[in-house]
C-alpha positions, 0 to 999 in steps of 0.5 A: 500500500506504499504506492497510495498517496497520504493520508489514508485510513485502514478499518475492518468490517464485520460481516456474515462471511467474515471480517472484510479489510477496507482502505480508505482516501479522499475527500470526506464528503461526497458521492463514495467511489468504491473499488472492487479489485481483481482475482488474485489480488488486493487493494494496492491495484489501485494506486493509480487511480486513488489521487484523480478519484479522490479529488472530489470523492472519498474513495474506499477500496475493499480487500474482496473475500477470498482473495490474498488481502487483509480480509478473513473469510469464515463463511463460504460463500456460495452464490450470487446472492451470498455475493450481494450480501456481503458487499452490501453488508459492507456499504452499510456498516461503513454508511455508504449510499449512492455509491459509485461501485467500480470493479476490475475483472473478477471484481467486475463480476462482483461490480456486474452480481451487486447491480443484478442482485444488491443494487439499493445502495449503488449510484452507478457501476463501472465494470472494467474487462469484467467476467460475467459477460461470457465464459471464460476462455481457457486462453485465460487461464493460459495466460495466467499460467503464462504469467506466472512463467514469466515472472521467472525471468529476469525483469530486463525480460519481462517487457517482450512477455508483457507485449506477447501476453497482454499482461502489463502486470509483469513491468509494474512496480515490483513493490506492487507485485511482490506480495502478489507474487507470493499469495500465488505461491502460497495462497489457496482460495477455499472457494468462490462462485466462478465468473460465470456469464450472467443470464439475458434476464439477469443484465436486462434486469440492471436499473442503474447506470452502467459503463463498460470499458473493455480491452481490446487485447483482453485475454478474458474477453472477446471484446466485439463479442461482449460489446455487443452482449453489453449494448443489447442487454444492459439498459442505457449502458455506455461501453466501449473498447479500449484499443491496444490495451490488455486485460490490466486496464487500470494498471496499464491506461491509468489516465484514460481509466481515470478520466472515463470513469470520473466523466461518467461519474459527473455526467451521472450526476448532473442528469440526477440534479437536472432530470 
């Protein structure tokens, strides 16, 4: 978390599935941004976005259960709806309310989950080459495995194996993937629902404002295919594909990633006062 920028505040939630890890910066007042990062991951993902987000919003990020941050998992949880539960539990005990939840991959499956099944406290959702819009690819997992192999080798390396796998993860800081790293190598998930496609009903059931950015080297995702999917079934949904820019897209388009989310966070807004 040395990436993020000063001050911030760390604090832990009680749930029904556990003891949930949130960080927390920005302005204090203010419609909340709320951050769901990806499988595998943790909070310090953000580091990029946490200055431009906070300037005019609090900012809170959330170590999702499950996954190797500072949260502790008790409760399996089994389901979407367990899914929604636990978010939700949190948005509330933290006395969050039109939020602005924004998820990353598997974190924007859990974005995608919450508007379908736990949408009362959400002003919008932002899903970044998020899962549920088709299965995954076993190339994803390829690409994963592929990574990993990777990371063997010396950095002066990595930057041909960032080009070929689409994986900007691979030249960040090394101080960002260092515990990454070593939750791969000795961190086991007990369980979690898969990313699995949400149903027609399920997207066309969404009723809060959506945007959608996908990657046009996204490993996860066809993208004309889920632009497609997105448009046809998300009511008034905004998505686009983002040329030339892997699965990574906080990480590896940090400026275009800031600027789409907080314009569309603003226009939200604004169509919310004048409507």
């Amino acid at each position: 978390m040395s990436l993020w920028p000063e001050p911030r505040e760390e604090c832990d939630v009680e749930t029904r599935f556990g003891v949930v890890h949130v960080h927390r910066a920005g302005v204090e007042r203010g419609e909340p941004i709320v951050l769901l990062h990806g499988h595998g991951a943790n909070s310090s993902n953000w580091y990029p976005q946490i200055e431009a987000f906070g300037e005019h919003h609090p900012v809170y990020a959330i170590d999702t259960i499950d996954d190797p941050g500072r949260s502790v998992q008790h409760t399996v949880v089994k389901d979407s709806r367990d899914n929604a539960a636990w978010v939700n539990e949190v948005l509330e005990r933290l006395g969050l309310d039109r939020v602005h939840l924004v998820g990353l991959s598997y974190g924007g499956w859990l974005t995608l989950n919450q508007a379908v099944y736990g949408a009362e406290r959400l002003a919008s959702v932002t899903l970044l080459d998020p899962g549920g819009l088709q299965k995954v690819p076993l190339r994803f997992l390829a690409g994963t495995i592929g990574g990993l192999f990777a990371m063997l080798f010396p950095r002066r390396c990595r930057p041909w194996f960032a080009r070929v796998l689409a994986n900007h993860a691979l030249i960040a800081p090394a101080r960002l993937m260092a515990p990454i790293v070593l939750s791969s190598r000795t961190y086991r998930p007990s369980y979690r629902p898969a990313a699995r496609p949400f149903t027609d009903e399920e997207l066309s059931s969404i009723r809060v404002p959506a945007l959608v950015l996908l990657a046009g080297r996204s490993m996860l995702l066809s993208p004309k295919k889920a632009l497609r999917r997105a448009s046809a079934l998300i009511p008034g949904v905004r998505a686009e594909i983002v040329q030339g820019i892997g699965h990574g897209l906080p990480l590896e388009a940090p400026e275009l990633v800031n600027t789409r989310v907080l314009r569309f966070i603003d226009s939200e807004a604004r169509s919310r006062f004048t409507g």
